[in-house]
C-alpha positions in Angstrom: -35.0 -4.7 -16.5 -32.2 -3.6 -14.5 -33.5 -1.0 -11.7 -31.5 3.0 -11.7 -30.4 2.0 -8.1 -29.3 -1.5 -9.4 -27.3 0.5 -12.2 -26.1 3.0 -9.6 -25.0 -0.3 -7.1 -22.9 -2.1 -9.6 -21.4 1.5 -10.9 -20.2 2.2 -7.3 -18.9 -2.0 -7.3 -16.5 -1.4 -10.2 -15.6 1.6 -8.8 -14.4 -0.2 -6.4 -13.1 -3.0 -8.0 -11.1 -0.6 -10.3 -9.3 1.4 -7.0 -8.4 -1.9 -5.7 -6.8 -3.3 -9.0 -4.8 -0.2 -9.3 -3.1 -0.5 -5.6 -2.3 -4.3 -6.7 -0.8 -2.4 -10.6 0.7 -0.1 -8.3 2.6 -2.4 -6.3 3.0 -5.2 -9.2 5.6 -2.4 -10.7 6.9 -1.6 -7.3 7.7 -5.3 -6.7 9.0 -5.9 -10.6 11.2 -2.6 -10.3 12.7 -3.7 -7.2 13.6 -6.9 -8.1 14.4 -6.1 -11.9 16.7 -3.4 -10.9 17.2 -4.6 -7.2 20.8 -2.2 -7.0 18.4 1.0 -7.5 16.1 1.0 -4.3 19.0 -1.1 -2.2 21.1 1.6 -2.1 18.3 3.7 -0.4 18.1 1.0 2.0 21.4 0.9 2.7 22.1 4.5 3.3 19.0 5.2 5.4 19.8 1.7 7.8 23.1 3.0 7.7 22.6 6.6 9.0 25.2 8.0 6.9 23.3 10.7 5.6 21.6 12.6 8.8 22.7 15.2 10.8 26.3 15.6 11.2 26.6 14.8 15.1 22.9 12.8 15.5 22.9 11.5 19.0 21.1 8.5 17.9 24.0 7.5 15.5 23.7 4.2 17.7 20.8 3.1 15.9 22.8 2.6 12.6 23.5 -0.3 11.3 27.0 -1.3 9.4 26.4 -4.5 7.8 25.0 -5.7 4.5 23.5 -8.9 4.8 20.8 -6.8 7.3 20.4 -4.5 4.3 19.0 -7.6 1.6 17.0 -8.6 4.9 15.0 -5.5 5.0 15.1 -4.8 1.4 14.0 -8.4 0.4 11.0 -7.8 3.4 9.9 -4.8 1.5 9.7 -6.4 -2.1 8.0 -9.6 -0.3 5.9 -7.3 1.2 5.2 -5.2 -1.7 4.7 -8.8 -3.9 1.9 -9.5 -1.3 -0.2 -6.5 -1.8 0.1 -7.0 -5.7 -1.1 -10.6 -5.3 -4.3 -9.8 -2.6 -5.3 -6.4 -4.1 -5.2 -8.3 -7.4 -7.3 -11.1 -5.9 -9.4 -8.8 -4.2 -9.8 -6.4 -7.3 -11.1 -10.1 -9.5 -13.1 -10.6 -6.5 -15.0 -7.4 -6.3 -15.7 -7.9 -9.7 -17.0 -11.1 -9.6 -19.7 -10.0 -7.4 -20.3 -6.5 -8.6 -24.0 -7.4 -9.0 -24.4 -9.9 -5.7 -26.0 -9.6 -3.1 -24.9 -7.1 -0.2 -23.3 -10.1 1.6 -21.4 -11.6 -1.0 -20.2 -8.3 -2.1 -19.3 -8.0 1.9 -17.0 -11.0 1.7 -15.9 -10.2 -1.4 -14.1 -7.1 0.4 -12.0 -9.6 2.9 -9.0 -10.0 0.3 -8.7 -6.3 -0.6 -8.8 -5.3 2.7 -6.3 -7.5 3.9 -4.3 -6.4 0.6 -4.7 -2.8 1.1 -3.6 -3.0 5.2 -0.8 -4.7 4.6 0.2 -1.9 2.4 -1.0 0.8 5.1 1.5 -1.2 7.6 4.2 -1.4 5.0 4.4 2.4 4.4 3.2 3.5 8.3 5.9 1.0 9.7 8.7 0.1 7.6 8.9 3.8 5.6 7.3 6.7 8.7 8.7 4.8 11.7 11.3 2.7 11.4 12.8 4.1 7.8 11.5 8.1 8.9 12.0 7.9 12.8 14.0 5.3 14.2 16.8 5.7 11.5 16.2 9.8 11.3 15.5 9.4 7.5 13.6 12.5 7.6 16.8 14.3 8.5 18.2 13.3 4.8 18.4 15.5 1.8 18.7 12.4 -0.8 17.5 9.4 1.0 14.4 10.8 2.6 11.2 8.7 1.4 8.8 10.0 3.6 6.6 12.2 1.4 6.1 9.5 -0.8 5.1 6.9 1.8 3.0 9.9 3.5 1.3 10.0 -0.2 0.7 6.3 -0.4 -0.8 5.8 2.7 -3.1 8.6 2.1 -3.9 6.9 -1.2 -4.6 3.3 0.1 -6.8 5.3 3.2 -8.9 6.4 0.7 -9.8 3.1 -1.2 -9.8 1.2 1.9 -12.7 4.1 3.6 -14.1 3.7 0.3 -14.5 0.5 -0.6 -16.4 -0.1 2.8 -18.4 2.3 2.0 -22.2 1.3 1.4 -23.4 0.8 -1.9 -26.9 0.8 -1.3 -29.2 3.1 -2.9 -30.7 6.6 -1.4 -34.1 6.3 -0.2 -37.2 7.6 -2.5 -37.9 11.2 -2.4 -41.6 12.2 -3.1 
């Protein structure tokens, strides 16, 4: 017979397992919609690398870039990137799964994929979408192009199932 704490243990697991999965779903679309309907997303590329949509009179107008063979570059990063996540939170999602009922230490290394899944999205949407997209090419200062909300929501999002799935699963102690 299967202990309450044990019950409790593996509940937590495939909670975990389950948050993981959906960041690899998540992405799995983002990846297939990109390069399914590649002209859709590239034009945000395009217009936040190009600049053409800031401020009228940006002083940092220097920072645009003008040429379209740099736009597939950065797109084609961000789909590879996205691809990435879908294939290690995916991994890392069968993974947790696997050892939902395993020791503390396999369950430990079970967490290496996911975690490496889920970072790599935290850098995509911290570094490609809040510094380089947001800052360096002023996307903020856009009415139509400006992504950063969304990237804002989905690093919060991947935060929280990263702080949570390294968070114990061990049972409370006894009470009397």
């Amino acid at each position: 017979m299967i202990s309450a704490g044990v019950g409790v243990m593996v509940i937590l697991r495939l909670c975990k397992a389950a948050l993981v999965a959906a960041v690899g779903f998540f992405f799995f679309i983002v990846a297939m919609d990109n390069m399914t309907d590649y002209g859709s997303n590239f034009q945000f590329v395009q217009h936040v690398l190009s600049m053409d949509d800031t401020f009228p009179g940006n002083a940092e107008m220097w920072r645009a870039l003008h040429w379209t063979p740099i736009y597939h570059v950065f797109y084609c990063t961000i789909i590879l990137t996205e691809s990435t996540c879908a294939l290690a939170c995916g991994y890392g999602a069968y993974r947790l799964f696997r050892a939902r009922a395993a020791s503390a230490a396999v369950f430990y290394e079970a967490k290496i994929v996911a975690t490496v899944g889920i970072t790599l999205s935290l850098l995509l949407w911290l570094v490609a979408f809040l510094i380089v997209g947001g800052e360096w090419f002023y996307m903020w200062q856009s009415p139509h192009w400006n992504g950063q909300s969304s990237a804002f929501r989905m690093f919060g999002i991947d935060a929280l199932v990263l702080v949570f799935l390294w968070q114990s699963e061990e049972k409370p102690p006894e009470t009397t």
